[in-house]
N, C-alpha and C positions, 0 to 999 in steps of 0.2 A: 341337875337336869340330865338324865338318864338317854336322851337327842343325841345331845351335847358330847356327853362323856362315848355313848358308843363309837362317833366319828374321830371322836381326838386320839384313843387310844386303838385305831384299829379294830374294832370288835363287831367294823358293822356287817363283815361277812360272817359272821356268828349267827348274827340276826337275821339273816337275811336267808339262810340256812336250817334257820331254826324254824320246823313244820309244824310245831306246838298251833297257831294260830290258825286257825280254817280261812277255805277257799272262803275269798268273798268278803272276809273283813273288812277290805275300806267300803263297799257299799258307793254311796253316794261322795263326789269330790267336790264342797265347798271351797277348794284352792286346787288351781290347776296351772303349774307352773310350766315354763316355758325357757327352756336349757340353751343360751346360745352357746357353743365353745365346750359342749357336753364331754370332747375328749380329753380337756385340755385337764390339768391336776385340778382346779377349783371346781369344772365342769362335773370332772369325774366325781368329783368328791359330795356334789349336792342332787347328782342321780341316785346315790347310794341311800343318802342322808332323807331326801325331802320323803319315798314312801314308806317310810318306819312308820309304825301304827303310833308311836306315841312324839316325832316331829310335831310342832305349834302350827296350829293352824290346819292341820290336816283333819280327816284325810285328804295326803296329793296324790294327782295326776300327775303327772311327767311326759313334757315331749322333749327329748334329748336331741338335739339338734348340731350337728358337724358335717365336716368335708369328707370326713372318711368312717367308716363303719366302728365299732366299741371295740377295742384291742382285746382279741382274741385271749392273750395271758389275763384278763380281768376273770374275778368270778361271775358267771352266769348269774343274770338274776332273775329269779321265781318267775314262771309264769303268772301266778297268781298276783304281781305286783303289777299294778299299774303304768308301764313304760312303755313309752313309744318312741324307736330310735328314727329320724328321720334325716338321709343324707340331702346334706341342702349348702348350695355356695351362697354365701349371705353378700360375698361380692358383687351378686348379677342379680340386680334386681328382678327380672325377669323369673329367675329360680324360683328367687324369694317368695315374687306373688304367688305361683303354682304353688307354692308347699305350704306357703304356714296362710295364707289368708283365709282358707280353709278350719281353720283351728280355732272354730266361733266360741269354745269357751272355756280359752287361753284366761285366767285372772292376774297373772303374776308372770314377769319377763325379769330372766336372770341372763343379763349381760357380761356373758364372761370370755371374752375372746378379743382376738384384735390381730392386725399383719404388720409383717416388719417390711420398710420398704428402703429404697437407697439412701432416700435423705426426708428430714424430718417434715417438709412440703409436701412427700408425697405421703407422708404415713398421714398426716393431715386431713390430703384429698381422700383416703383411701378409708380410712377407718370411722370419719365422719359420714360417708358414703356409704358403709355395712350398717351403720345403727340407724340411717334412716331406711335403709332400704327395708330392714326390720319392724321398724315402728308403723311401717306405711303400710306394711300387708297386715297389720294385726290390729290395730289403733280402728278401722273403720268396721273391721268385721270381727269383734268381739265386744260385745256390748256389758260383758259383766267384768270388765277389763280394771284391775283394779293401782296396781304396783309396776315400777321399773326399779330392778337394781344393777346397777351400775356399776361395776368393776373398773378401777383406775388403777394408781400407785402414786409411788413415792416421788416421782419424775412431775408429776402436782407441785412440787416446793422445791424442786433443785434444778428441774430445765429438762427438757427435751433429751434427745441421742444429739444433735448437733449442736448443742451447745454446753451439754453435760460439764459441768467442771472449769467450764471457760470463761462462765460469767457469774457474779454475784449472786446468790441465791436465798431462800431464807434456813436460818439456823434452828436446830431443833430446839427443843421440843415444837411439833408443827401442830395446828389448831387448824379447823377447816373454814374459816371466814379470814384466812390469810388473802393478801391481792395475791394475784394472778400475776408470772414474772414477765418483764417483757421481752420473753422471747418465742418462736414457733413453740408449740406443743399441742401434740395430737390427743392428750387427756382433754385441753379446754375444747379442744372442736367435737369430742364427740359429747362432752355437757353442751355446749352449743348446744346440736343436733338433739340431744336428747329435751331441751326446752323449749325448743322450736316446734318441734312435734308434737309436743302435748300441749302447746297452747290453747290450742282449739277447744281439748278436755279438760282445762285450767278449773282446777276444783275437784274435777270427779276422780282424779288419776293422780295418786301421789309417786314421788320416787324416792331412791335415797342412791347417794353414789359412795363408793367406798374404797378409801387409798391406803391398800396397805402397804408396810414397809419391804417383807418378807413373805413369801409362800414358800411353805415345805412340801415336798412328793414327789414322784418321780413319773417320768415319763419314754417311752421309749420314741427315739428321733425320727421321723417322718420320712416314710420311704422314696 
């Protein structure tokens, strides 16, 4: 898968570089995803990835969506690609509504972001808080709205920041119909939040959530 292999080995600034392809290629967007956390290494990485002309499911749209503008050391990408960076605090709802509810035909919401707070209560209140305030501006004014994915990790099966290491956990190999441990963690609140919110659309709106172990890339520290 030729998607696949460009991203994993670095070569999507190749492509992305590469003017072989005429203005206007993607034409019409059957998928129009929706970047939360567009700066962050996963963000950055599915800006890149989703408007390659031979990415599944495309051609995509792209709205990149962060707190702070595309780091400047990134390669420029083509005018002729389909992106739209949009600065937006997904903290404040208020934002939120102004900027993406707007975004009538968002199909696809890639949840890739999250904040670190002092203790794992508040990451709870806090991060459960950004994924509704997101679902809420875009869930009623996108009617071709199709997919959530949902970024978690490994903290799914071993516990929270405040309880990391101090209470019993499950052993790997980890399977995703494990219970849920009993302790705070801010992964299960924002599933919470994310099947609360599509209840309404129950049927028409699928998701997937996904925990990985390990993310490779780099990022430069926040000014």
């Amino acid at each position: 898968m030729s998607w696949w292999w460009a991203g994993a080995i670095g070569a999507v600034k190749k492509k992305l570089d590469d003017d072989s392809a005429p203005s206007g290629t993607f034409g019409k967007y059957p998928s129009v995803g929706l970047v939360i956390g567009s700066t962050g290494i996963v963000g950055m990485s599915l800006v890149d990835i989703l408007p390659l002309i031979d990415t599944p499911g495309g051609p995509w749209k792209v709205y990149a969506v962060s707190r702070r503008p595309r780091p400047s050391w990134l390669p420029a990408i083509p005018e002729s690609f389909p992106v739209q960076h949009i600065l937006c605090d997904v903290s404040n709802p208020d934002d939120v509504m102004a900027k993406l509810s707007p975004l009538t035909d968002v199909t696809h919401l890639f949840y890739v972001t999250w904040t670190d707070r002092q203790s794992e209560s508040e990451n709870i209140t806090a991060n459960g808080a950004m994924l509704r305030n997101v679902l809420a501006a875009i869930l009623p004014s996108a009617p071709n709205f199709q997919h959530v994915c949902l970024q978690t990790g490994r903290k799914h099966y071993i516990g929270g920041f405040d309880s990391y290491g101090k209470l019993t956990f499950h052993e790997p190999p980890f399977h995703e119909d494990l219970p849920r441990l009993p302790s705070p963690n801010f992964y299960y609140a924002q599933e919470d939040a994310l099947l609360e919110s599509l209840r309404p659309r129950e049927g028409a709106v699928s998701w997937s959530v996904h925990r990985p172990t390990h993310i490779f890339g780099f990022l430069l520290p926040a000014a």
